[in-house]
C-alpha positions in Angstrom: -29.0 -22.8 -16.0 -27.2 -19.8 -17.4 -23.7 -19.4 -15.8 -22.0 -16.3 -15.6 -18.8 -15.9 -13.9 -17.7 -12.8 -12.1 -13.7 -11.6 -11.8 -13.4 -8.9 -8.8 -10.7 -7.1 -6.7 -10.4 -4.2 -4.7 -7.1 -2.8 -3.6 -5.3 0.1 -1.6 -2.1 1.9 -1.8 -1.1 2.3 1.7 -3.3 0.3 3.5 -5.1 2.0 4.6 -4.7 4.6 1.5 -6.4 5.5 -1.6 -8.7 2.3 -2.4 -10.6 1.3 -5.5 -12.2 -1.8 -6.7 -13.0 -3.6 -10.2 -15.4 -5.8 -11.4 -15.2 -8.3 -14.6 -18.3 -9.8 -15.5 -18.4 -12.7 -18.7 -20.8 -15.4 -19.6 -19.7 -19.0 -19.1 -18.2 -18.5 -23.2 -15.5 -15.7 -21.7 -17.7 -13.3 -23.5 -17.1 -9.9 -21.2 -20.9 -8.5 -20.2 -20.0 -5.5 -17.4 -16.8 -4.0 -16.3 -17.1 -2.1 -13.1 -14.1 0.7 -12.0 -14.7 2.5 -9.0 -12.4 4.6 -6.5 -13.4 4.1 -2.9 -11.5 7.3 -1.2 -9.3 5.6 1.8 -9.5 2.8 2.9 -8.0 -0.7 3.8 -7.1 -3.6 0.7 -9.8 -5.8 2.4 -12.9 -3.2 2.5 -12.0 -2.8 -1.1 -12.2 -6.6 -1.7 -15.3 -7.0 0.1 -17.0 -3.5 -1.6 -16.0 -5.1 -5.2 -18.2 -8.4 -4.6 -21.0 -6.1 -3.0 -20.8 -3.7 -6.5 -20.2 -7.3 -8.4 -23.5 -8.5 -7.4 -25.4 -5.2 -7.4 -24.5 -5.3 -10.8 -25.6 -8.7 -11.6 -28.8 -7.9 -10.2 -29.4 -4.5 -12.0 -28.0 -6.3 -15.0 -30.7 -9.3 -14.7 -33.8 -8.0 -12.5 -35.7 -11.1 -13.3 -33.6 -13.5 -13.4 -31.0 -13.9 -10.4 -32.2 -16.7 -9.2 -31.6 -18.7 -12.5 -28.0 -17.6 -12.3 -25.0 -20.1 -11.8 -23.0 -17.0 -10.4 -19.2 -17.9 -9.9 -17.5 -15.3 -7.8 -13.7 -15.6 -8.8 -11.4 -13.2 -6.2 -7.8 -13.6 -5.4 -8.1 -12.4 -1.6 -8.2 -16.0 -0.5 -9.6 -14.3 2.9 -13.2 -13.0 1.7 -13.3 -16.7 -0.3 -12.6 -18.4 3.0 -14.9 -15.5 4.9 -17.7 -16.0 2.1 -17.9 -19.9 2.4 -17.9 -20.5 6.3 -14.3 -21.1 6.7 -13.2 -18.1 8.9 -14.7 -16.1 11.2 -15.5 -12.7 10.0 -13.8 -10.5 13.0 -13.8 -6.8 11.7 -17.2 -5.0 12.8 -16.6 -2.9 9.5 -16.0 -6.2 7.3 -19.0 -7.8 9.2 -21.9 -5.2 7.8 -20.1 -5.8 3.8 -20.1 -9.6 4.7 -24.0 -9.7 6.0 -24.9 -7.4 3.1 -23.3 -9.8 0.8 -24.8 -13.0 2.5 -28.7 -10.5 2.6 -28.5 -10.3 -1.5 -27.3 -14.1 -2.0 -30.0 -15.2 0.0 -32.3 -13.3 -1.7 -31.2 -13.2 -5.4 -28.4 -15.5 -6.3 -29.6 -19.0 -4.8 -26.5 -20.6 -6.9 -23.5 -18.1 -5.6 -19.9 -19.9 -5.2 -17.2 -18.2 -4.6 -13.7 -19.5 -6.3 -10.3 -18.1 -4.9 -7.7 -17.5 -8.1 -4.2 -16.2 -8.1 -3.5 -12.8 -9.3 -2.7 -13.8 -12.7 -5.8 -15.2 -13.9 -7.8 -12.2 -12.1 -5.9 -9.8 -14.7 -8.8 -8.1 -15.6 -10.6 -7.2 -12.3 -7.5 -6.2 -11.1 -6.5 -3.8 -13.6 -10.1 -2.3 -13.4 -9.2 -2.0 -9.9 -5.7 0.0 -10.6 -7.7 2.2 -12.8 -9.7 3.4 -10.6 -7.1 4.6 -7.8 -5.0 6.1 -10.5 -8.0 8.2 -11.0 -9.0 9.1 -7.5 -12.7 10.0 -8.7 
């Protein structure tokens, strides 16, 4: 089974503020596939994080139409919250984090059978992270 792992983050300045997300994609050899920058407009640091593992697997599945459900996807995110969310282990209380979470959970079930999710500390999310920066420095 092919493995790809996925890096993503979404932040805001303010909280709510100007938000923006990135998205790191490599194969299981660290061999970078995608990279994903996107500004959000305002919004809160956990709509961002939630929006960049929605854009992470959109991606994946534009990326790979045929073969999704062959994927070993590995989400890697450092909000330890959507990890925690994601796997079962909280409670998903925000009506506005609810819809990203069930439209996360609608494309797993449908495309990506063998979707884990693996919470990492900011310094080995480097990459995602500085997509994410990128993006709310350029407001567009």
């Amino acid at each position: 089974m092919k493995k790809i792992i996925v890096y993503t983050d979404g932040g805001s300045r303010g909280n709510p503020g100007p938000s923006g997300l990135g998205v790191y994609i490599t194969d299981a050899h660290n061999n970078m596939l995608a990279e994903v920058s996107k500004y959000l407009g305002i919004g809160t640091n956990n709509r961002a994080e939630y929006e960049a593992v929605l854009v992470a697997l959109e991606t994946l599945h534009a990326m790979f139409p045929d073969e999704t459900k062959q994927l070993a996807v590995e989400v890697r995110l450092d909000s330890q919250l959507v990890q925690r969310q994601m796997d079962g282990i909280y409670k998903v209380k925000s009506p506005e984090l609810r819809v990203q979470f069930e439209n996360i959970k609608k494309l797993q079930a449908e495309h990506f059978p063998h979707l884990t999710f693996q919470h990492v500390y900011r310094e080995f999310n480097k990459d995602a992270d500085r997509l994410a920066n990128d993006a709310m420095d350029r407001k567009v």
